[in-house]
Biopython code that builds the backbone (N, CA, C, O; Angstrom):
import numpy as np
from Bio.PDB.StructureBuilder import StructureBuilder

atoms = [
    (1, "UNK", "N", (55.869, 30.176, -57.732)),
    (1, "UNK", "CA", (54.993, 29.071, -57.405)),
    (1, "UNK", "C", (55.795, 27.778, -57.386)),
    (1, "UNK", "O", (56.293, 27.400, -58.446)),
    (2, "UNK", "N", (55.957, 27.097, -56.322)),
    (2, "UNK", "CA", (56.256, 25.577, -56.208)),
    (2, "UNK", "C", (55.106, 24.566, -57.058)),
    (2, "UNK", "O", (54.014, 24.258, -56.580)),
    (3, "UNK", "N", (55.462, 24.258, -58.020)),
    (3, "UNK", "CA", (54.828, 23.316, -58.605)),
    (3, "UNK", "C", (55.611, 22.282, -58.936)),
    (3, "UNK", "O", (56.833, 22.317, -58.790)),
    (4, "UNK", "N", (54.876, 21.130, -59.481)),
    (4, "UNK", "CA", (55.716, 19.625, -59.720)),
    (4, "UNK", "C", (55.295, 19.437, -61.037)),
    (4, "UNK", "O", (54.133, 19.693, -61.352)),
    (5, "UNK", "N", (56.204, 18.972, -61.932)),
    (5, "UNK", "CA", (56.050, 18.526, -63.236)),
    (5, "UNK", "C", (56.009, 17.281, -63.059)),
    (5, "UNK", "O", (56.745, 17.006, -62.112)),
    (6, "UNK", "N", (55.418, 16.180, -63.579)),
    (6, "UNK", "CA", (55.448, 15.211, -64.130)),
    (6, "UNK", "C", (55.352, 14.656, -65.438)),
    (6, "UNK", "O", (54.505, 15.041, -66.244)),
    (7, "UNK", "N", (56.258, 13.692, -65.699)),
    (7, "UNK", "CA", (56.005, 13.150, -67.435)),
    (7, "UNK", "C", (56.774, 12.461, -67.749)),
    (7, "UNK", "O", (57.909, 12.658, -67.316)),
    (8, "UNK", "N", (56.542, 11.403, -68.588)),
    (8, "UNK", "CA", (57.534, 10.470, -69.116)),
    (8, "UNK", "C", (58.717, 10.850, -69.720)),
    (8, "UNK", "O", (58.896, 11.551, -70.715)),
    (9, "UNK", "N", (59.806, 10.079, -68.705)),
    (9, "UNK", "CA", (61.234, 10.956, -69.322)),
    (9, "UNK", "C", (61.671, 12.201, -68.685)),
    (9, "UNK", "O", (62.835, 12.323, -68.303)),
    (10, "UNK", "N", (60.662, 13.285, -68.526)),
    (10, "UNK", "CA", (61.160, 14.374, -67.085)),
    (10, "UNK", "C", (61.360, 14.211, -66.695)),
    (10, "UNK", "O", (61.121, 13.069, -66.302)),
    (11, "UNK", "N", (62.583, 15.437, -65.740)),
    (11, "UNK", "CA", (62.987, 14.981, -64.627)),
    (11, "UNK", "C", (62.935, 15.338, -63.559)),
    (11, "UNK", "O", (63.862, 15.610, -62.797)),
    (12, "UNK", "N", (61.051, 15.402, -63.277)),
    (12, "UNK", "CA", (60.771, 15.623, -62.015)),
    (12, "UNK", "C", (60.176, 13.675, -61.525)),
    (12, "UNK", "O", (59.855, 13.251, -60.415)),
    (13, "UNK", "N", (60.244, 12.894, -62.934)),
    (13, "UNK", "CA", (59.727, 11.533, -62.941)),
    (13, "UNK", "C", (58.632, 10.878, -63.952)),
    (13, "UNK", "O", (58.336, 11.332, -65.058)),
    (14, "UNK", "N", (58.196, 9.936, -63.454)),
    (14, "UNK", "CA", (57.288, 9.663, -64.095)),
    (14, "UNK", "C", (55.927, 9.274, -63.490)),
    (14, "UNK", "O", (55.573, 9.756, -62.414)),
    (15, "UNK", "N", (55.163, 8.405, -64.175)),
    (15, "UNK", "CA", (54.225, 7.722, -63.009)),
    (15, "UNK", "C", (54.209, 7.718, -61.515)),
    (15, "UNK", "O", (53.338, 8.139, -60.753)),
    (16, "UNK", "N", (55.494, 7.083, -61.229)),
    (16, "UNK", "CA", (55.681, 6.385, -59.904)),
    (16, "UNK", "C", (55.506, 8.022, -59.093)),
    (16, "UNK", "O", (54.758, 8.311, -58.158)),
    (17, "UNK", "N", (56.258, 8.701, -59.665)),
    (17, "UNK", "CA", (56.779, 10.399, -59.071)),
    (17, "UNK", "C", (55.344, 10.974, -59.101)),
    (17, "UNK", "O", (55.114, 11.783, -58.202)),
    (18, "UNK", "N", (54.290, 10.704, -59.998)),
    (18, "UNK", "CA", (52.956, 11.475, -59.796)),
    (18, "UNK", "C", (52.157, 10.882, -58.109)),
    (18, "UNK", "O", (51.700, 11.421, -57.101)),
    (19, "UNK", "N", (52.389, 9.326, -58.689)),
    (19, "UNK", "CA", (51.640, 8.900, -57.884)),
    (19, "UNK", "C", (52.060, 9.078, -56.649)),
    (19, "UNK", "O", (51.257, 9.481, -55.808)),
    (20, "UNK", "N", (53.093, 8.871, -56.383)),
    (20, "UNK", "CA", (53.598, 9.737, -54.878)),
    (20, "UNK", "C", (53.125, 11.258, -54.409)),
    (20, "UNK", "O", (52.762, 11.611, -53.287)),
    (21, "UNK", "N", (53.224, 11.918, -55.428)),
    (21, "UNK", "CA", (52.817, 13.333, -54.973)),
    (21, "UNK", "C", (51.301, 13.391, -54.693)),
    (21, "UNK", "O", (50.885, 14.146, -53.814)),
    (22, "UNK", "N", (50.307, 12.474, -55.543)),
    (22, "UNK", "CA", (49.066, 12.306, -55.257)),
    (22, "UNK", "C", (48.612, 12.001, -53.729)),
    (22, "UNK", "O", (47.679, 12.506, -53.105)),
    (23, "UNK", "N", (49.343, 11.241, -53.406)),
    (23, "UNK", "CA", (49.631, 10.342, -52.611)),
    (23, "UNK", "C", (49.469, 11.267, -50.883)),
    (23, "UNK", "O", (48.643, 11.255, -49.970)),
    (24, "UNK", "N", (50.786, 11.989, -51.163)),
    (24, "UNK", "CA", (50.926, 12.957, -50.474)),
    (24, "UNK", "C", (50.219, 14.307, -50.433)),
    (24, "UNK", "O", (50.340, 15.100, -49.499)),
    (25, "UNK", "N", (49.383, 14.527, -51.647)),
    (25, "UNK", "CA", (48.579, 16.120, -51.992)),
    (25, "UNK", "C", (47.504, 15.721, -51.912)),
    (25, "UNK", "O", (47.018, 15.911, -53.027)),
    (26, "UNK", "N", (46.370, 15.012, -50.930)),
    (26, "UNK", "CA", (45.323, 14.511, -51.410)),
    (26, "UNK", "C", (43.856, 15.240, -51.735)),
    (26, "UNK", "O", (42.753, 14.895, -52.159)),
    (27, "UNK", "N", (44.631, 16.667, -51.199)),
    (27, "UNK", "CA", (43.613, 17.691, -51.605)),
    (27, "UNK", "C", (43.903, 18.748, -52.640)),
    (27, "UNK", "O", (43.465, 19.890, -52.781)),
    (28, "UNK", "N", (44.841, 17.969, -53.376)),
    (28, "UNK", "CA", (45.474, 19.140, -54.812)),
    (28, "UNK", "C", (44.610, 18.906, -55.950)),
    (28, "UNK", "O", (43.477, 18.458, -56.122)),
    (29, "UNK", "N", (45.758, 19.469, -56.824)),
    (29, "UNK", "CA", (44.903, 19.879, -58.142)),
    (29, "UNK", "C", (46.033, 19.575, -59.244)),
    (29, "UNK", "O", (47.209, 19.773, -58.939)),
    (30, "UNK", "N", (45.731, 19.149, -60.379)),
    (30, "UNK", "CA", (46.657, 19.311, -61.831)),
    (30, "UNK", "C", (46.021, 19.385, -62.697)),
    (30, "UNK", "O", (44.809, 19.189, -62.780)),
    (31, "UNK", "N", (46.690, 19.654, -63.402)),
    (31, "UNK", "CA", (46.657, 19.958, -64.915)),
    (31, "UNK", "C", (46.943, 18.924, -66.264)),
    (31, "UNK", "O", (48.092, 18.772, -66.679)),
    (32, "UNK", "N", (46.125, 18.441, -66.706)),
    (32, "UNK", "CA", (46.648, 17.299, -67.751)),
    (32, "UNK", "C", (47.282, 17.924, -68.642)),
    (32, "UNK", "O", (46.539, 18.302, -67.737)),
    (33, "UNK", "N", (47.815, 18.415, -69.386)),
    (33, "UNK", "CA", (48.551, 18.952, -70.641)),
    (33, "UNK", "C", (48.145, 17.811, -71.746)),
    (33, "UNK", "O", (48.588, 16.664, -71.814)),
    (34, "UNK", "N", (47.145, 18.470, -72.622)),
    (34, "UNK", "CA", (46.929, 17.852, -73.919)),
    (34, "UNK", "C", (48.031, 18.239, -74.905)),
    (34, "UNK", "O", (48.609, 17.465, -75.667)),
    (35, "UNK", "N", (48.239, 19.586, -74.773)),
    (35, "UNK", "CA", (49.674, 19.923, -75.748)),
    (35, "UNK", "C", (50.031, 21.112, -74.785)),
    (35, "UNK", "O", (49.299, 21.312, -73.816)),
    (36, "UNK", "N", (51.371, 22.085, -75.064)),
    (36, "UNK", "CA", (51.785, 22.527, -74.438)),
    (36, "UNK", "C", (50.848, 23.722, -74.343)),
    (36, "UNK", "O", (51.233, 24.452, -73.430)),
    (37, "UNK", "N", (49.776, 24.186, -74.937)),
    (37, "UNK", "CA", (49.148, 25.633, -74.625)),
    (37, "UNK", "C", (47.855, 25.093, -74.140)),
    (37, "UNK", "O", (47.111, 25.906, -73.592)),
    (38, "UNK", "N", (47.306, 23.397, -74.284)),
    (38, "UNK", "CA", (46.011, 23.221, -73.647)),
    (38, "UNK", "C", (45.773, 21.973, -72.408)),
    (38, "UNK", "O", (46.159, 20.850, -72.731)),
    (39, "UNK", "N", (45.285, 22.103, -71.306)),
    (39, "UNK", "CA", (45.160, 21.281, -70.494)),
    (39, "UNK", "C", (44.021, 21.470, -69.565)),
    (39, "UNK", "O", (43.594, 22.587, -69.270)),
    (40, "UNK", "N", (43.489, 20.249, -69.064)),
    (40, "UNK", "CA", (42.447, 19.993, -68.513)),
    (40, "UNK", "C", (42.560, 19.913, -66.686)),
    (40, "UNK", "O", (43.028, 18.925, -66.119)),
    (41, "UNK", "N", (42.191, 20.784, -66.162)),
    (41, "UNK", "CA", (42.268, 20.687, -64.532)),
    (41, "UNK", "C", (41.508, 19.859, -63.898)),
    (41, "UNK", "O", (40.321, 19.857, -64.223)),
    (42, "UNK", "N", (41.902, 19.050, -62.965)),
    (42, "UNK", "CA", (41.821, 17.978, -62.059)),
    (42, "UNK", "C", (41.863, 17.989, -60.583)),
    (42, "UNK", "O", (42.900, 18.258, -59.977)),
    (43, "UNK", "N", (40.649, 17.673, -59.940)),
    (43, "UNK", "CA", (41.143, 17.500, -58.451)),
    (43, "UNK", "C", (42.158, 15.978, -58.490)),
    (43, "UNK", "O", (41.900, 15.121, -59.335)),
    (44, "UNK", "N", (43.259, 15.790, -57.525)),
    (44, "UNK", "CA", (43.949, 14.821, -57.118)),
    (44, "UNK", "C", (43.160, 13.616, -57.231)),
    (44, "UNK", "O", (43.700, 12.746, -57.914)),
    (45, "UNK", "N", (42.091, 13.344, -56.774)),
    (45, "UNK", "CA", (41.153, 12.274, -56.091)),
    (45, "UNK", "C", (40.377, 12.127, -57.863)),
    (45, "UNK", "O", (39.712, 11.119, -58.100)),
    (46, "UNK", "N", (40.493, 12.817, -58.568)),
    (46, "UNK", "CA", (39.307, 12.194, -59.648)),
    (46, "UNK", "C", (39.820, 11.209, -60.528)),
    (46, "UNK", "O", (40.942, 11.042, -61.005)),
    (47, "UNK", "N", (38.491, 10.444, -60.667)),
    (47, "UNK", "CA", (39.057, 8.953, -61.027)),
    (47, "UNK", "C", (39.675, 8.659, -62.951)),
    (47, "UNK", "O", (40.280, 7.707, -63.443)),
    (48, "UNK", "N", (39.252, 9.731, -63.462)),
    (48, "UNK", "CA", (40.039, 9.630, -64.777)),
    (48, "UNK", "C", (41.416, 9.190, -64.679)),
    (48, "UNK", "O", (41.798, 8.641, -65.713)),
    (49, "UNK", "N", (42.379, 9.270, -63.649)),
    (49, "UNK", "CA", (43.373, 9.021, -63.076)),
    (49, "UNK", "C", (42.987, 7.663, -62.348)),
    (49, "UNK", "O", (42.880, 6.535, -62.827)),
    (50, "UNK", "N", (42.874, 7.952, -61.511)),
    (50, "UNK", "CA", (42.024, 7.352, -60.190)),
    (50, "UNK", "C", (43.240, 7.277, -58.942)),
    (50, "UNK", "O", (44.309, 7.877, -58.838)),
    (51, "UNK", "N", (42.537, 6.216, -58.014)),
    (51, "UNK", "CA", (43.971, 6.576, -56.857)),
    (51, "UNK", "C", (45.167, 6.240, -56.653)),
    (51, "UNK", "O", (45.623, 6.274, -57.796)),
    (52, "UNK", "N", (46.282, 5.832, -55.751)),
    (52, "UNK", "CA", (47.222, 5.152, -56.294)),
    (52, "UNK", "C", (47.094, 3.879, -56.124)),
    (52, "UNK", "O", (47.948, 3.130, -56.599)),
    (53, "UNK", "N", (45.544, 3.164, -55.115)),
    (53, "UNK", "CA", (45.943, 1.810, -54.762)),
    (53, "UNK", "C", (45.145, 1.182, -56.332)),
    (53, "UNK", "O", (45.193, 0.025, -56.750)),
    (54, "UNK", "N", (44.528, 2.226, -56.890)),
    (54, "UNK", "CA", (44.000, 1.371, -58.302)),
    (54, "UNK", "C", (45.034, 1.240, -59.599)),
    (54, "UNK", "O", (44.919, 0.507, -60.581)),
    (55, "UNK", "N", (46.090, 2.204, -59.272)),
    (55, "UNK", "CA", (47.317, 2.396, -60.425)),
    (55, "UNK", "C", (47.646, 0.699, -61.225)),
    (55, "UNK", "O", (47.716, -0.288, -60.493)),
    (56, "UNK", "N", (47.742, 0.624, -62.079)),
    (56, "UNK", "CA", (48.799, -0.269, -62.612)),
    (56, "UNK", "C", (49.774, 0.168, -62.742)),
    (56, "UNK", "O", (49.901, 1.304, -63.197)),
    (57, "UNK", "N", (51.043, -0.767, -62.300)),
    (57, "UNK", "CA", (52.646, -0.239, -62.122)),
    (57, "UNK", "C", (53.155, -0.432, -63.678)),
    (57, "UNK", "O", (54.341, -0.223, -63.930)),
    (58, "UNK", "N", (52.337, -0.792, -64.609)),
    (58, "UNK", "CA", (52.820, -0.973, -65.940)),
    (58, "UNK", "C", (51.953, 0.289, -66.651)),
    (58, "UNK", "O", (52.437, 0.484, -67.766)),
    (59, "UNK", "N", (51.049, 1.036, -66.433)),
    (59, "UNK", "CA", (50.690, 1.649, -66.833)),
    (59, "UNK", "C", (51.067, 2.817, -67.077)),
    (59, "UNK", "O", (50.723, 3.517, -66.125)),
    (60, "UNK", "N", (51.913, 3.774, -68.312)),
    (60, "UNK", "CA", (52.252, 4.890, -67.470)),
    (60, "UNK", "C", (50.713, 6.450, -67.880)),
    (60, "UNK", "O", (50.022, 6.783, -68.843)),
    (61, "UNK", "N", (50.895, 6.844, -66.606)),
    (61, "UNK", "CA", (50.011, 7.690, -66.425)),
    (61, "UNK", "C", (50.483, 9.015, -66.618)),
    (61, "UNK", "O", (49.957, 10.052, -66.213)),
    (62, "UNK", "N", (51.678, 8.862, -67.373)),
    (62, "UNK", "CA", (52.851, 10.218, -67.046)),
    (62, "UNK", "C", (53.146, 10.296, -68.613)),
    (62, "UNK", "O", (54.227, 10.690, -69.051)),
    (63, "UNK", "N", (51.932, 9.827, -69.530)),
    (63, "UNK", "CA", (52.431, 10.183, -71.074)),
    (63, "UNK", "C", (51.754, 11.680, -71.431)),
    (63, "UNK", "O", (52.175, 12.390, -72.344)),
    (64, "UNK", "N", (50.915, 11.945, -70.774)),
    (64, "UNK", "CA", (50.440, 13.429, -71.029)),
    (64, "UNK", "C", (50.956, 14.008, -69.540)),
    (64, "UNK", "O", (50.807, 13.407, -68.476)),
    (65, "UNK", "N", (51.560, 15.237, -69.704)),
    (65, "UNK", "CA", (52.291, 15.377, -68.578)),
    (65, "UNK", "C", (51.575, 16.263, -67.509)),
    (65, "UNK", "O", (50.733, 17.089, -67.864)),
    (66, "UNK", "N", (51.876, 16.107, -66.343)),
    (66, "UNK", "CA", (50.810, 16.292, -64.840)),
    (66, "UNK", "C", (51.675, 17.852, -64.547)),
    (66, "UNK", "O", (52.905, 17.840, -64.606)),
    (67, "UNK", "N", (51.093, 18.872, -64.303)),
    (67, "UNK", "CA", (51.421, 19.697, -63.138)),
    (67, "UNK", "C", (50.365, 20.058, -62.462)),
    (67, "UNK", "O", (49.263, 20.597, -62.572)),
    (68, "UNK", "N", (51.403, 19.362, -61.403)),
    (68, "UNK", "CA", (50.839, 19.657, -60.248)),
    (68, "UNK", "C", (50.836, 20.498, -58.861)),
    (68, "UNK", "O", (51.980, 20.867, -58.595)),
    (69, "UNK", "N", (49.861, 20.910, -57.888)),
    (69, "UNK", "CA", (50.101, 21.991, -56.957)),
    (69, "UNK", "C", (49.216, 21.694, -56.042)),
    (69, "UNK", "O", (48.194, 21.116, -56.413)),
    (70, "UNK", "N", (49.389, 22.002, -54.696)),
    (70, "UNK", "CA", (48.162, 21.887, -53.798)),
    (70, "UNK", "C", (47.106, 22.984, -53.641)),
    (70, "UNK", "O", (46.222, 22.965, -52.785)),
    (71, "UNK", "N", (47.307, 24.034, -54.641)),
    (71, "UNK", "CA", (46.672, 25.281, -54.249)),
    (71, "UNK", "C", (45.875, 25.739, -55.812)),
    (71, "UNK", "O", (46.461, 26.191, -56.796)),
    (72, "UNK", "N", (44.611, 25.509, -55.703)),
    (72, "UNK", "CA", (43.835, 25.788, -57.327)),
    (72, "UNK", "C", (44.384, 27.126, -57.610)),
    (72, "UNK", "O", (45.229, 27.182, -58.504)),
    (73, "UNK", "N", (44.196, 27.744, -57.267)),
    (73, "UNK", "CA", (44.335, 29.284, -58.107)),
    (73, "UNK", "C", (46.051, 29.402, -57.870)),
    (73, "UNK", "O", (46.512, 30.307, -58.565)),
    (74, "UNK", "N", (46.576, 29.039, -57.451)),
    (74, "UNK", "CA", (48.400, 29.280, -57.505)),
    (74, "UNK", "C", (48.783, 28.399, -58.799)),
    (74, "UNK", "O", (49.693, 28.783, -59.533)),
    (75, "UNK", "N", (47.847, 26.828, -59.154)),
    (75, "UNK", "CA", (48.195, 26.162, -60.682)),
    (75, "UNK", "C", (47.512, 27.180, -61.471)),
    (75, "UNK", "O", (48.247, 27.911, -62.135)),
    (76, "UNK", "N", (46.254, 27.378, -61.534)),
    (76, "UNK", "CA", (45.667, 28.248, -62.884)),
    (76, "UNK", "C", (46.569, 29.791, -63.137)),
    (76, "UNK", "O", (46.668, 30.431, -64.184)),
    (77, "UNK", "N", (47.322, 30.180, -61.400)),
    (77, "UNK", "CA", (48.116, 31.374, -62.029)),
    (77, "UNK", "C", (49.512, 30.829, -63.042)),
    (77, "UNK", "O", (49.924, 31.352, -64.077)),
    (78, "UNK", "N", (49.864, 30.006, -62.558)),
    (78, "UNK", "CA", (50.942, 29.325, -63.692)),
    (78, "UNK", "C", (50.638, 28.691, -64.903)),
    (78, "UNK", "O", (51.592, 28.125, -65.437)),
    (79, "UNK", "N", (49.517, 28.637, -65.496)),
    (79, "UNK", "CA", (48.931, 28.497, -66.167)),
    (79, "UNK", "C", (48.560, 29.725, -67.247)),
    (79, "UNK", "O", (48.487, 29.775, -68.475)),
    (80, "UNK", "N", (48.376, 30.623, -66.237)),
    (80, "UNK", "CA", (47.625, 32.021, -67.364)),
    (80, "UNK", "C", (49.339, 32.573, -67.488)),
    (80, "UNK", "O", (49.385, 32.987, -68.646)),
    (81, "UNK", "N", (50.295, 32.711, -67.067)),
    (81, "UNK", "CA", (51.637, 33.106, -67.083)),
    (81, "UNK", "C", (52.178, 31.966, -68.328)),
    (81, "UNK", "O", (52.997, 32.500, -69.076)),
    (82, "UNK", "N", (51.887, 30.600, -68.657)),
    (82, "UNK", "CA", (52.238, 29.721, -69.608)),
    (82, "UNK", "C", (52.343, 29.983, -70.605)),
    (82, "UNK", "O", (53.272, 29.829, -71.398)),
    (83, "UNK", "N", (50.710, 30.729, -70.746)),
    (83, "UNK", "CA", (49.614, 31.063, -71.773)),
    (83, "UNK", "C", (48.833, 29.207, -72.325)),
    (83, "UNK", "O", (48.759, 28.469, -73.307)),
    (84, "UNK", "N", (48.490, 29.269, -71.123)),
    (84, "UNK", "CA", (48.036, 27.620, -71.278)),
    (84, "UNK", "C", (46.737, 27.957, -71.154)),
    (84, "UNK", "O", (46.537, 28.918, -70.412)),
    (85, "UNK", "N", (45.759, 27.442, -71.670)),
    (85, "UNK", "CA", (44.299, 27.141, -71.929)),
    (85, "UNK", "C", (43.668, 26.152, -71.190)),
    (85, "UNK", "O", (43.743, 25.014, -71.655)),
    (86, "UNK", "N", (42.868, 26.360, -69.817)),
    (86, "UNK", "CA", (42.703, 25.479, -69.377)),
    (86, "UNK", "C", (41.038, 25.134, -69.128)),
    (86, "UNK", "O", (40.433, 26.163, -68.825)),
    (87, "UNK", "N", (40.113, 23.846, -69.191)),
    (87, "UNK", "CA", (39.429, 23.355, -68.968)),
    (87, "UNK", "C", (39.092, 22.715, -67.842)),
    (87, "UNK", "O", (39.987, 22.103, -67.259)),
    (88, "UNK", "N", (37.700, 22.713, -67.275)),
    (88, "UNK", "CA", (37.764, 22.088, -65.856)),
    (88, "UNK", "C", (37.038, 20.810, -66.633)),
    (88, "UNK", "O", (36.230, 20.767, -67.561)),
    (89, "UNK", "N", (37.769, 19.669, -65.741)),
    (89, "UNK", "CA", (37.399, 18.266, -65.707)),
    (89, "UNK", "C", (35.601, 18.450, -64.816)),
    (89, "UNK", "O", (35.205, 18.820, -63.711)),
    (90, "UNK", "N", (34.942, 17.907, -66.169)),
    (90, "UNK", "CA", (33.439, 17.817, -66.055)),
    (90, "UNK", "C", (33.345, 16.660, -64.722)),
    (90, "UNK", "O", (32.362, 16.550, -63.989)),
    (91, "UNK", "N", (34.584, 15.867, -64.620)),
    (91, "UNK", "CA", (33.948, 14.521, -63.839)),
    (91, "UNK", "C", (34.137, 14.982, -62.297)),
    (91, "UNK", "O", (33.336, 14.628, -61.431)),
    (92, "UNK", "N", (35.374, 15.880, -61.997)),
    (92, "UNK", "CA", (35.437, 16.060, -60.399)),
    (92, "UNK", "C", (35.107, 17.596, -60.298)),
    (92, "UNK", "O", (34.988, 17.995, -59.139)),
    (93, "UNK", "N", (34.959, 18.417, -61.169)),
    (93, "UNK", "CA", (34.585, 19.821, -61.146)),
    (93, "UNK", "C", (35.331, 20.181, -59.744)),
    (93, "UNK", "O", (34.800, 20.471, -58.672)),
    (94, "UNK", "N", (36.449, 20.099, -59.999)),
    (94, "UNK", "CA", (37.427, 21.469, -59.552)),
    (94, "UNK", "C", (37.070, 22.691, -59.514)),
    (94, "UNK", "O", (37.875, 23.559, -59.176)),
]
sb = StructureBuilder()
sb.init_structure("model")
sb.init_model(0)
sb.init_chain("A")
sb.init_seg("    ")
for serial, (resi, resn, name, xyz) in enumerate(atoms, 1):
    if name == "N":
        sb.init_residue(resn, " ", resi, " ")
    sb.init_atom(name, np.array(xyz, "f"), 0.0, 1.0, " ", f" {name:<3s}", serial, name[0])
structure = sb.get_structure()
């Protein structure tokens, strides 16, 4: 699976590196990582994030770390292979 990590200090980037991929995936999906075995799934577009023209460039959005994918069931298979625990975001129901 092609997926994208994001997170402060990784080095797939940070913020700026999510928000680009958002940017570009506008019909994807991620994964928030609360800790490394639990995370919350996300369509691209939901505003807990929100979009990139609402971003603050001081904000980083990349302290809980993003993976991301354009394909729901290709992230949740990298996910059950993690052994990551995942939750769907009540607000964009992915």
């Amino acid at each position: 699976m092609s997926k994208n990590i994001f997170s402060t200090g990784g080095s797939g980037g940070g913020s700026q590196a999510f928000q680009d991929w958002q940017a570009s995936n506008t019909q994807g999906f991620y994964i928030n990582l609360k800790t490394q075995a639990h995370g919350m799934l996300h369509r691209v577009d939901c505003m807990h994030v929100g979009s990139p023209s609402e971003w603050n460039p001081e904000l980083d959005v990349t302290s809980s770390t993003k993976v991301c994918h354009p394909d729901r069931s290709e992230l949740l298979g990298w996910a059950k292979v993690e052994h990551v625990d995942v939750v769907e975001c009540g607000t964009c129901k992915p």
